[in-house]
Steps between C-alpha positions, in 0.01 A plus 500: 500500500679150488847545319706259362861334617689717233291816664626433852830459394506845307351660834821363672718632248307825560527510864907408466585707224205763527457539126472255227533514074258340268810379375699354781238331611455317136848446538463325850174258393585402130180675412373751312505839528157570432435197769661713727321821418202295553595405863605822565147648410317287702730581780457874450120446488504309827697794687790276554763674260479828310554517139793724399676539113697152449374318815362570831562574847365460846214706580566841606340497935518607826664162634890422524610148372541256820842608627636085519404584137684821438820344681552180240432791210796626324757369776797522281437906371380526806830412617710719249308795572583439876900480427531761303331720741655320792824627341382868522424502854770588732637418875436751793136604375167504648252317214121395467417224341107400451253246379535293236694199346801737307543699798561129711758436217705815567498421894628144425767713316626709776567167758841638485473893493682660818328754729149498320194656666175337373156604565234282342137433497576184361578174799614292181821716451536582884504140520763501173754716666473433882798192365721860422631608847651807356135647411274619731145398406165731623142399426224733445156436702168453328308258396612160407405411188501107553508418085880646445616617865451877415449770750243789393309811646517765679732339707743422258487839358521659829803313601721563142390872576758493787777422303684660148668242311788541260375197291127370436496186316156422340317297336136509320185290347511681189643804302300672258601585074524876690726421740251462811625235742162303633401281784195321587472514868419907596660447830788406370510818273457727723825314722695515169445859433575568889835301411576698200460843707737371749767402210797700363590275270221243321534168344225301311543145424266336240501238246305543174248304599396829669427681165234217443266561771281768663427599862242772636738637722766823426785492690722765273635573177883369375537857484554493865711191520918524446538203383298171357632170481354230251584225257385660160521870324247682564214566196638798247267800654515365895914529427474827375274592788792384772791654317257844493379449860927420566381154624766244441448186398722155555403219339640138606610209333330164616726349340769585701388363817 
């Protein structure tokens, strides 16, 4: 299917923003918003976006956006989400940290904790904290995967089997309206569920953007998590589900950073 200018632009508002309104979007062109309904159809019917109440939103797959991608997304939540949880991480511990953008915003956090052990499966933030001579940075083996600089399989796993962390910092693709926390690559879940074994203490880190998307992959529930980090309150019933589960739930001000 050709598609026109206005088309490609609401696909890159899709791909930035992961969602899109019927009515922003009239907003944003000066057009109508049956105009917009229109394009939004024949994106649907082309596979390109799926149709939801009020808008649309990026198909629902088995592929991760492009991780240069994912890094300009959301920078400054992103960034709140990382100070705020920076903030809750003290000196002398032993923490993980894995793949993913947010988790790379808490390490650029901690340049200046004291007496930090770090394990990762992620060379970005290795690479982020080897500037910090107070922290002492370990790397998982596996496999390189060359498209973010993650480290997954059985190697990975094998090697955060061999330690037990006070603090697991963690990111995800998606999260689920029940609270399941989703990822795309099913390496990489089963090193993320090896990670949260090995945790006493769990943080996830995830802007809202992650409540618009879908991944095949389980990882775990918020029930299991101690604490989430975003940038907006939760929907009514997944808040109710974290205060019943005893999940807490910090939500940061972009504005403040």
């Amino acid at each position: 299917m050709a598609i026109s200018f206005r088309q490609n632009e609401i696909l890159d508002i899709a791909r930035r923003e992961g969602r899109v309104t019927v009515e922003g979007l009239a907003a944003h062109f000066g057009v109508t918003q049956q105009t917009i309904r229109r394009d939004l159809g024949e994106l649907g019917d082309a596979g390109r976006l799926e149709r939801v109440h009020g808008g649309a939103m990026l198909p629902s797959g088995t592929t991760n956006i492009g991780y240069e991608d994912r890094r300009a997304l959301h920078e400054q939540e992103k960034a709140a989400i990382a100070a705020v949880c920076a903030e809750e991480i003290p000196e002398d511990i032993s923490v993980f940290l894995n793949l993913g953008t947010s988790t790379e915003a808490v390490a650029r956090r901690l340049i200046h904790h004291r007496n930090l052990l770090v394990v990762t499966n992620n060379i970005n933030v290795a690479n982020i904290l080897a500037v910090n001579p107070d922290c002492q940075v370990i790397v998982t083996g596996g496999t390189l995967r060359r498209s973010d600089g993650g480290l997954v399989g059985d190697l990975a796993s094998q090697t955060i089997m061999q330690f037990k962390f006070d603090l697991a910092v963690v990111g995800c693709s998606a999260i689920d309206l029940d609270g399941d926390i989703l990822d795309f690559d099913i390496q990489e879940v089963n090193v993320s569920k090896s990670i949260l074994r090995q945790a006493r203490k769990t943080f996830l880190v995830a802007d809202h953007s992650k409540f618009q998307r879908s991944a095949p992959g389980r990882i775990a529930s918020l029930s299991e998590i101690d604490s989430f980090f975003t940038d907006t309150p939760l929907e009514p019933g997944l808040d109710a589900l974290c205060r019943e589960w005893g999940t807490r739930v910090v939500v940061a001000d972009a504005e403040l950073v």
